[in-house]
N, C-alpha and C positions, 0 to 999 in steps of 0.2 A: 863672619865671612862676608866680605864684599860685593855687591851685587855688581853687575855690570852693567850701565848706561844703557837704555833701550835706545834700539835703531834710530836712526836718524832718516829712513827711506830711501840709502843708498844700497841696500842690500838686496831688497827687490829688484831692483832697475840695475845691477849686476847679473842678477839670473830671473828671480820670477818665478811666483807661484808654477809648480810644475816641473820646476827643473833638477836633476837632480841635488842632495846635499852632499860637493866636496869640497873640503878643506883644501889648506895651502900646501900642504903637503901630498895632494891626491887621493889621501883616502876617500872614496864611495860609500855614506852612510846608510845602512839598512835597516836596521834594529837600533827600538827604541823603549827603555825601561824602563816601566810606570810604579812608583812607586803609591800603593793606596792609604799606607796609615803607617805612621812610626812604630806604632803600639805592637805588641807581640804577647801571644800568651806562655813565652817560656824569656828564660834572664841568662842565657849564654856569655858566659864567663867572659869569652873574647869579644864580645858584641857591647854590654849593657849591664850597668851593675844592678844588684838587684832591689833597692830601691833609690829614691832622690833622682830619680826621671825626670824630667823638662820635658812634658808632652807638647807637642805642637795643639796649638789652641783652635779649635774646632771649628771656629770659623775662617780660619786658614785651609783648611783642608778643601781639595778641588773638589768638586760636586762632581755626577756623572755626568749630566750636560755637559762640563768644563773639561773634563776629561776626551769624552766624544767628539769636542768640538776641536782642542789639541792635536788628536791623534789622526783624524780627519785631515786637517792640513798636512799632520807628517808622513802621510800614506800618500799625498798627492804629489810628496815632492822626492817620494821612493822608498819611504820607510814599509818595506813587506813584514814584518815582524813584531811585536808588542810582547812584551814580558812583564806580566805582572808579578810585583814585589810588595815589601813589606820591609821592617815591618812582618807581621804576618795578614798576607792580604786574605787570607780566611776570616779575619775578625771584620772584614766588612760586610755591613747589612746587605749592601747591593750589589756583592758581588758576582752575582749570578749575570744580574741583567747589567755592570760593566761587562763582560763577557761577550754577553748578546750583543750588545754595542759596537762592542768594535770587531766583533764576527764577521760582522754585517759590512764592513769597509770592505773596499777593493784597494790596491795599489793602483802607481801608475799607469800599469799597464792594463789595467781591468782585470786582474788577478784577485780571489779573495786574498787576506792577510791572513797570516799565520799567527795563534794566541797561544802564548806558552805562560806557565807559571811555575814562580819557586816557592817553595811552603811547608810547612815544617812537620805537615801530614796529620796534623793532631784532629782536624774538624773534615778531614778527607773521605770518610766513609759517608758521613750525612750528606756532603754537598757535590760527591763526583757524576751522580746520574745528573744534574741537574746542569751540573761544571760542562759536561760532553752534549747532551745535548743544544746547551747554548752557542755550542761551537768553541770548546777548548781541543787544543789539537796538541800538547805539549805538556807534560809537567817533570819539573825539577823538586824532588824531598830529600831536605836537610838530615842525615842521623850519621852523628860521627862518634856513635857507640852503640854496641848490644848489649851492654852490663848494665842492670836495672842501678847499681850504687853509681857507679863512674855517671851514668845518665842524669840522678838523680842529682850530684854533686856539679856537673858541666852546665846543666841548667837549671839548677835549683827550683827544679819540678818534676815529682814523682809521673811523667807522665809518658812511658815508654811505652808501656802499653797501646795507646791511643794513636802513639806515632808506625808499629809496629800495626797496626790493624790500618792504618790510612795506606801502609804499603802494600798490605796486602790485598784493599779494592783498587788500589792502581795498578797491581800487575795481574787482574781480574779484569782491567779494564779494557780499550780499544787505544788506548793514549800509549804513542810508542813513538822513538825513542824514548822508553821510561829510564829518567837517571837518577842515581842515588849521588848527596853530594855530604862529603867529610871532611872535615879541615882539620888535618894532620897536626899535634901537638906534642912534642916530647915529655915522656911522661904522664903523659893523660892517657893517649889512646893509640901511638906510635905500636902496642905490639899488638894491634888489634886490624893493621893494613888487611894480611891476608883472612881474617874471618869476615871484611865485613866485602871483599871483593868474593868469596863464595857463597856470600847474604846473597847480594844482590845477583849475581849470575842465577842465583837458586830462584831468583822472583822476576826472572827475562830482563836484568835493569842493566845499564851501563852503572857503575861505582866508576864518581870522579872523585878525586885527591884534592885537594886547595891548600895552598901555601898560605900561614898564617899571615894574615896583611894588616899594617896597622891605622886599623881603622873603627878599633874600640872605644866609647863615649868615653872610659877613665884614662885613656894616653897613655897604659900599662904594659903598649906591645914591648916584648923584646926579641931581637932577633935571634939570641943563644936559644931561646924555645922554642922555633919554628923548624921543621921536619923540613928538609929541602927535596924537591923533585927529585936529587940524584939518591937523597936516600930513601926516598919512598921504592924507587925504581928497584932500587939493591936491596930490600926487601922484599919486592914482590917477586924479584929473578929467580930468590930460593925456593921458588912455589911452581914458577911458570915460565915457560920462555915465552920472552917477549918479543915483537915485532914493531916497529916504529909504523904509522898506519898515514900514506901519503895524501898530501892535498886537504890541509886542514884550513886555508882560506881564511875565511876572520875569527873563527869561534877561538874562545879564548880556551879551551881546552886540548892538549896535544895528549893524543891515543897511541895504544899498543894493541896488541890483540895478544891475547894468551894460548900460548898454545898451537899458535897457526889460527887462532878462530873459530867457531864464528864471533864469540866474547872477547870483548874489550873493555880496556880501563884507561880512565882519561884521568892527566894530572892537568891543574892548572897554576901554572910558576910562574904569578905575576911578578915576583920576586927577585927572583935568580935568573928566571929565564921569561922577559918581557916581551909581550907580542904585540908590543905600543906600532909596529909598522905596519900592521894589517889590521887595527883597531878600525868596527865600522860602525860601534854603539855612542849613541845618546842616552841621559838620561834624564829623569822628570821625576823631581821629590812630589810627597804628597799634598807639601803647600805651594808648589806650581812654579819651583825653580827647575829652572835648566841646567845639565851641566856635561861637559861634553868629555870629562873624565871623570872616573871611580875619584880620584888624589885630588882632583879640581880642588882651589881656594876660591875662585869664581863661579859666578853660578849669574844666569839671566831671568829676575824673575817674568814673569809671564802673566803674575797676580793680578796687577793694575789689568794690562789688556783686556784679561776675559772681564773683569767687573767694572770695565769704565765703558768710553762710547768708542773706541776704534773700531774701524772694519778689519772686524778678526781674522781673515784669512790672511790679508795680506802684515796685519803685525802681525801675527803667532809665523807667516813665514818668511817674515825680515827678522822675529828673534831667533830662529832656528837656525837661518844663515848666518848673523851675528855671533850664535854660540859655536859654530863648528868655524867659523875662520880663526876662530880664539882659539883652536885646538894646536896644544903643543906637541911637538912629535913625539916626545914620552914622557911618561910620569915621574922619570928625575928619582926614583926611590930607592936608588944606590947611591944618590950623590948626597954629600955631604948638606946641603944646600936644603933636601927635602923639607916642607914643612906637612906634617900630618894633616887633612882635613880638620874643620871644627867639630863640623857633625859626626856622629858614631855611624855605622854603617846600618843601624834600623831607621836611622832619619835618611839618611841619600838612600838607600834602596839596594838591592842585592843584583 
C-alpha cells in the first residue's frame, strides 16, 4: 500500500494547529480511530485466517507516549472522540493507562474527549473496573452468535463463554450506550437476527447489524454472502415494528426503534446504503499510519515524525491536514473500479 508524501508545510499555513479538520468536500472531522495491536485473541473467519499471520513487527507499533502525543494534536484541531481498536485492543499491556491518557485530553473547546472502545469482550470482566475508572465512557462488543458450535466454528475458538460473561459486566456496568455489534452472514448466522436483538435488549444494549465489507487478510469476500440492510430489516419486521429514528449525523450506523421504543436497533450498510457524505472519521493503524478511509489504498505515515527530530505538533498537524484533504467523497465500493485494501481489517482497525 503506498504511503503518502509527508507535508511539505503548506498545510499548516492553510489552517494551523487549532483549526478545525475539513476536507474538500466540507465534511468536519471529529472522531479518530486508534487502532492498538493487529493481534487478536479469536481468527474470525471474515477478518483473518487462522494461521500464516504477518504480524506487524513490534518495533513498529506506536508506544503510549506516541499515541498521547498523536491524539493530543488531534483533539486541538477538533477531534472530540477517540475509539480504541484492534486488533483486539484488550491484548494490550497498557491499556488501562492509554485510556488514562487520553481521558485526560480536552478538545478544542476545553471539553474533555469522549473514549469509546470496540472489543470482543473476552478479557472484559478482568479489566472493566479498571477500563471506567481510567475514564472509558463508551464500549462496542463484537458477538455475531449465541450458538456455542456456530461460535466455535466463526472463530475457531471455543471461547463464548468468556465473551458472554464480558457482556454481562458491561451491561453491569455505568458505560451506556452499551452496543452489541454482528456482522450478518448468510448461512452463518442470518437466522439468528431476531435472537440476538432480544440478547442484547435483555442486557440494556443497542444490537447493530454490519454488512459484510471486504476487508478480509484472505481477499475471499463475496458479495452473494452478505445479508443486505433491506433483508436484515425484513427480518426484523417479522418480530417488531420498526421506526426509522431521525438525525443520525455522521455515525455510521442508521437506527429503528422497535416497537415505538425505548429499544433500538442499528444497521450499518456500508455497502448498499453508504454514508461516505456525512463521514467525519480518521483513522490510525497501530504502526502509525493515517488513513482517512476504512477502503483507503493510501495511508500517511506519521512513523518517521514521532521518531525523528520534527516539532511534532506542527507535523502530526500538517499530516492530519494532508490526510483529510486526500479524502475522497466515497469509497467507490460499488463501482467496478474498487480495489480492496491491502491490509485485513485487524491491521487498519475497526
Amino acid at each position: 500500500m503506498p504511503a503518502a508524501p509527508a507535508p511539505d508545510g503548506t498545510d499548516s499555513a492553510l489552517a494551523g494547529l487549532g483549526a478545525p479538520l475539513i476536507d474538500t468536500h466540507g465534511r468536519v472531522h471529529r472522531d479518530l480511530r486508534i487502532s492498538l495491536t493487529d493481534r487478536c485473541s479469536l481468527r474470525c473467519t471474515y477478518c483473518m485466517p487462522e494461521q500464516g499471520n504477518e504480524w506487524l513487527a513490534r518495533t513498529s507499533i506506536l508506544t503510549l507516549d506516541e499515541i498521547e502525543t498523536v491524539a493530543r494534536v488531534a483533539a486541538a484541531d477538533g477531534i472530540t472522540t477517540f475509539r480504541l481498536t484492534g486488533g483486539e485492543p484488550l491484548l494490550r499491556t497498557d491499556i488501562v493507562e492509554v485510556v488514562r491518557r487520553l481521558a485526560a485530553l480536552t478538545d478544542a473547546d476545553g471539553r474533555p474527549v469522549e473514549i469509546a472502545m470496540t472489543t470482543n469482550g473476552i478479557r472484559l470482566r478482568e479489566l472493566l473496573p479498571a477500563l471506567v475508572d481510567a475514564g472509558l465512557n463508551r464500549l462496542n462488543i463484537s458477538i455475531d452468535t449465541l450458538r456455542r458450535d456456530r461460535f466455535r466454528d466463526l472463530t475457531r475458538r471455543d471461547r463464548l463463554d468468556d465473551v458472554l460473561d464480558g457482556i454481562a459486566a458491561a451491561a453491569a456496568s455505568p458505560l451506556r450506550p452499551l452496543k452489541l455489534n454482528a456482522v450478518a452472514m448468510r448461512g452463518v448466522n442470518d437466522d439468528e437476527l431476531v435472537d440476538l436483538v432480544e440478547f442484547a435488549v435483555a442486557h440494556g444494549a443497542q444490537m447493530r447489524f454490519i454488512e459484510q465489507m471486504p476487508l478480509d487478510a484472505g481477499h475471499t469476500w463475496d458479495r452473494s454472502s452478505m445479508v443486505t440492510q433491506d433483508e436484515i430489516l425484513a427480518r426484523l419486521a417479522e418480530r417488531w415494528a420498526l421506526t426509522p429514528v431521525p438525525g443520525r449525523g455522521g455515525a455510521p450506523a442508521a437506527r429503528w426503534t422497535l416497537d415505538g421504543g425505548p429499544d433500538v436497533v442499528g444497521v450499518i450498510a456500508s455497502v448498499t446504503a453508504p454514508f461516505c457524505g456525512d463521514c467525519d472519521r480518521l483513522r490510525l493503524t497501530a504502526d502509525g499510519q493515517l488513513r482517512n478511509c476504512l477502503f483507503s489504498t493510501t495511508e500517511y505515515d506519521l512513523l518517521p515524525l514521532l521518531r525523528g527530530d520534527a516539532d511534532l505538533p506542527t507535523a502530526i498537524d500538517g499530516m492530519l491536514r494532508s490526510c483529510v484533504r486526500g479524502k475522497l467523497p466515497g469509497h467507490a465500493i460499488n463501482d467496478p473500479s474498487f480495489l480492496q485494501p491491502a491490509r485485513g481489517m485487524n491491521a487498519i482497525g475497526g
